[in-house]
C-alpha positions as CSV (number, residue, x, y, z in Angstrom):
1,X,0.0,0.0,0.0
2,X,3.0,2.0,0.1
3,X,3.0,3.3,-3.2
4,X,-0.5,2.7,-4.2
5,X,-0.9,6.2,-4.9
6,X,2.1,7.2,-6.8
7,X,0.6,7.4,-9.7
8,X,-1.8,10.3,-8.6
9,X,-1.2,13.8,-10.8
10,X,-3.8,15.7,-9.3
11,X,-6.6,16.0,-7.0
12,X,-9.2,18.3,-8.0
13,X,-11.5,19.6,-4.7
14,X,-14.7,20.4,-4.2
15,X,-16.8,22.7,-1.7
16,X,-16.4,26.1,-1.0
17,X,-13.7,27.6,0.0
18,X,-12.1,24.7,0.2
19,X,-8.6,24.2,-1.9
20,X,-9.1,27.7,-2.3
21,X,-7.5,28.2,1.1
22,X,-3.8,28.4,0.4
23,X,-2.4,26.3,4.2
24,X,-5.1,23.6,3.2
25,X,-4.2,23.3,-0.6
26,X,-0.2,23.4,0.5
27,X,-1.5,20.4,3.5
28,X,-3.3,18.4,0.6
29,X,-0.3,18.8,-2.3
30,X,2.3,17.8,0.3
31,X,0.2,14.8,1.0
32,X,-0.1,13.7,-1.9
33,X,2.4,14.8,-4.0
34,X,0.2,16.1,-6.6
35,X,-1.0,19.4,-7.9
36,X,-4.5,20.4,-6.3
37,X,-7.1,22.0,-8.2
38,X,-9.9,24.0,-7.2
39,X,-13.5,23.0,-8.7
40,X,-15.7,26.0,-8.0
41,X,-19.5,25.1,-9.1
42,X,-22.9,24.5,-7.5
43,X,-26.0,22.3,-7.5
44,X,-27.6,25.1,-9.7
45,X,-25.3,26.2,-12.3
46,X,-23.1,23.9,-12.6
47,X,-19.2,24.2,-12.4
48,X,-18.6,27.6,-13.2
49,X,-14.9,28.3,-13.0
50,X,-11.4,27.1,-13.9
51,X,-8.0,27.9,-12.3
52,X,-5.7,30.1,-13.0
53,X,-2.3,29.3,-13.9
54,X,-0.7,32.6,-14.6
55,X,-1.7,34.6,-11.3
56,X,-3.2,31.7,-9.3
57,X,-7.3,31.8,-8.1
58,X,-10.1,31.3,-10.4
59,X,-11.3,32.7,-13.4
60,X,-15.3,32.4,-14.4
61,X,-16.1,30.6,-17.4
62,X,-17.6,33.3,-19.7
63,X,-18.3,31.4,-22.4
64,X,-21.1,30.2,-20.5
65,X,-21.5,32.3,-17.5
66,X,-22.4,36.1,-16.9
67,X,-21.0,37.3,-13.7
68,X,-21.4,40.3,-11.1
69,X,-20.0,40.6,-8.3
70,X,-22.8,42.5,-6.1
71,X,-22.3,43.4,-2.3
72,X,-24.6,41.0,-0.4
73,X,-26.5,43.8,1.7
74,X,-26.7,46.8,-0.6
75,X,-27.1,44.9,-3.9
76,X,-24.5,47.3,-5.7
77,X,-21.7,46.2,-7.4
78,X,-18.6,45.8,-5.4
79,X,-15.6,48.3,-5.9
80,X,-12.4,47.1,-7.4
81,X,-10.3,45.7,-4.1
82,X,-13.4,45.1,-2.2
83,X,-15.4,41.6,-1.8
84,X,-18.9,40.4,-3.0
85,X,-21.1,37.8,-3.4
86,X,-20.9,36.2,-6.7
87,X,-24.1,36.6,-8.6
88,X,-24.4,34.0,-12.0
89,X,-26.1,34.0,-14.6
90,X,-26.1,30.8,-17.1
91,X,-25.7,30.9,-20.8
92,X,-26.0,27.4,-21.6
93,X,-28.7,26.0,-19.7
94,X,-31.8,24.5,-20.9
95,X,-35.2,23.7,-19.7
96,X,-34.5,25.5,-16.4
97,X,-33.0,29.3,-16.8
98,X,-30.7,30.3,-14.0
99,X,-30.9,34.2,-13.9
100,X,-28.7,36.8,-11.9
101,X,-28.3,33.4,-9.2
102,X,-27.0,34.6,-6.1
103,X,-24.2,31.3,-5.3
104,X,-23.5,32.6,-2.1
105,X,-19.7,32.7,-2.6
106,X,-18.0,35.7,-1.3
107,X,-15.0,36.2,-3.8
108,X,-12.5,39.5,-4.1
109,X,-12.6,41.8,-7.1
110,X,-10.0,42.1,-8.9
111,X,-8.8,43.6,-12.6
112,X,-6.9,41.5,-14.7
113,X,-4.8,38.8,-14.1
114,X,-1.4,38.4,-14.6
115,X,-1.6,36.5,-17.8
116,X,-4.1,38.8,-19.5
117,X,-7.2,36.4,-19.7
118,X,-10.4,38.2,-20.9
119,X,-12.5,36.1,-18.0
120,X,-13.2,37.4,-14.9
121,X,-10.3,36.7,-12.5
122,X,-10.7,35.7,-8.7
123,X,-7.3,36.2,-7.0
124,X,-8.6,33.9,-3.9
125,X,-11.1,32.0,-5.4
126,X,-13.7,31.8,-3.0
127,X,-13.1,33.4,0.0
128,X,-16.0,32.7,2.0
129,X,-19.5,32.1,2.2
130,X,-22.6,34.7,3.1
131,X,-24.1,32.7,5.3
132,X,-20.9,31.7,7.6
133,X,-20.0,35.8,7.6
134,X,-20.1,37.4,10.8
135,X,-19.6,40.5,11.2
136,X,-17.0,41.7,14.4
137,X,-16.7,45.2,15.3
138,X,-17.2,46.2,11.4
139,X,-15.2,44.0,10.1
140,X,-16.3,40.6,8.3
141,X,-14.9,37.6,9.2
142,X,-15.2,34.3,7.6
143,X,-14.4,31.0,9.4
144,X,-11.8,30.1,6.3
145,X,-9.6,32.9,7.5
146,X,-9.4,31.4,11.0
147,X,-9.0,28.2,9.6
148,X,-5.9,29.6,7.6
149,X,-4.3,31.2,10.7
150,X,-4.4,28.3,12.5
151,X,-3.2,25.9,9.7
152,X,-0.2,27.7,9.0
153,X,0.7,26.9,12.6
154,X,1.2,23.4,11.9
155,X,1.8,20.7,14.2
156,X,-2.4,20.6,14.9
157,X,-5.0,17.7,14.3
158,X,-7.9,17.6,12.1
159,X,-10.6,18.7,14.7
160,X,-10.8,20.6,18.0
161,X,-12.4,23.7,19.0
162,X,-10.6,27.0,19.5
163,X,-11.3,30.7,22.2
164,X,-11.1,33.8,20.5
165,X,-10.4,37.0,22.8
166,X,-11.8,40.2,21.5
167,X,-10.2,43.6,23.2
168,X,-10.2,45.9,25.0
169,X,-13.4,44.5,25.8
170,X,-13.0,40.1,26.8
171,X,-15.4,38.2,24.8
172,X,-14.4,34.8,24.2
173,X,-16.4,32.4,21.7
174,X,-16.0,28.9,21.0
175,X,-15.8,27.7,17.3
176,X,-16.2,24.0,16.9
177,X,-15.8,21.9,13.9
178,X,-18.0,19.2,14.9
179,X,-21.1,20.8,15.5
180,X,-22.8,23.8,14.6
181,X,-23.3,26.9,17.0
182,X,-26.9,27.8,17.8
183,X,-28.0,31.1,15.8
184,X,-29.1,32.7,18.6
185,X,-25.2,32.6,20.0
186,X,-25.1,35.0,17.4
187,X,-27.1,37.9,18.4
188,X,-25.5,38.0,22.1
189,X,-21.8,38.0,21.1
190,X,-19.5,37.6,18.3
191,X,-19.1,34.0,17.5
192,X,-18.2,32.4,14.4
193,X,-20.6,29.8,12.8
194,X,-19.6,26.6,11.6
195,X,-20.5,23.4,10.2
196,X,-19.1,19.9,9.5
197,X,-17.4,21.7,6.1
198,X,-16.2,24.4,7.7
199,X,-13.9,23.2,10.8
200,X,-12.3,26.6,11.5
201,X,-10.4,25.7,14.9
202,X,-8.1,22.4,15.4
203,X,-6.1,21.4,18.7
204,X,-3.4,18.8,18.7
């Protein structure tokens, strides 16, 4: 069994943000020895991106795809430098029309990438997801950036739960990557929701 996976070139990863996540895509490569690949797509539309191998990240497919980026509150389109949510709409669908789709995804805007592809170029691929976004003191935070922090550590398990100490004020709230944290958590304190995708704290 030593070698039974040699011959493995690349792994290709589902699941938002998943190999988009640069600590987990370096953890997964080193593993295996192969080149990891982000697959950015959903039930809905369908896979709707491709890497990028001149600046890194994800570029939309626009030979079937229309894309915005929109800011998830407002519903205006996102400055250059700033996030959004990534809004879709499919060319190539038939029988059931996917207009203006809201995926969900949180991705940064960017301009061009370094190679000078016409398609729309996401640096990070997807950074987050509007429905894990909390918002702390004005600033969003996503549990993939906590789960990047605390990868690049290294020397950590695969699951665990993690305090995180806000100041001046001390608020400390638990992230878990086993279960989810009640909603109503939410509207007391800061806390950072997660599910069985989105471990964002680990412990040896």
């Amino acid at each position: 069994m030593e070698h039974a996976f040699d011959s493995v070139r690349a792994v290709i990863c589902q699941g938002e943000p998943g190999a988009s996540i640069p600590a987990a895509r370096e953890r997964i490569e080193a593993a295996w020895g192969a080149r990891v690949f982000d697959h950015a797509g959903s039930t809905e539309v369908g896979v709707f991106s491709y890497p990028c191998a001149a600046g890194g990240g994800l570029h939309v497919n626009g030979r079937d795809f229309l894309c915005e980026i929109l800011d998830p509150r407002s519903g205006d389109e996102s400055a250059l430098g700033d996030q959004g949510e990534l809004v879709l709409s499919a060319l190539s669908r038939a029988g059931f029309p996917a207009i203006r789709f809201r995926s969900g995804d949180i991705v940064d805007v960017a301009g061009s990438c370094p190679g000078g592809h016409a398609d729309v170029w996401l640096p990070n691929g997807i950074v987050g997801r509007t429905d894990d976004m909390v918002v702390v003191r004005g600033v969003n935070v996503f549990p993939s950036v906590i789960e990047q922090a605390i990868r690049e550590a290294g020397g950590l398990g695969s699951t665990g739960s993690a305090s995180i100490q806000m100041r001046p004020s001390v608020t400390r709230s638990a992230c878990s990557s086993r279960r989810p944290i009640p909603r109503s958590c939410m509207r007391s304190k800061p806390t950072f929701p997660t599910g069985s995708r989105f471990g964002c704290a680990w412990s040896p």
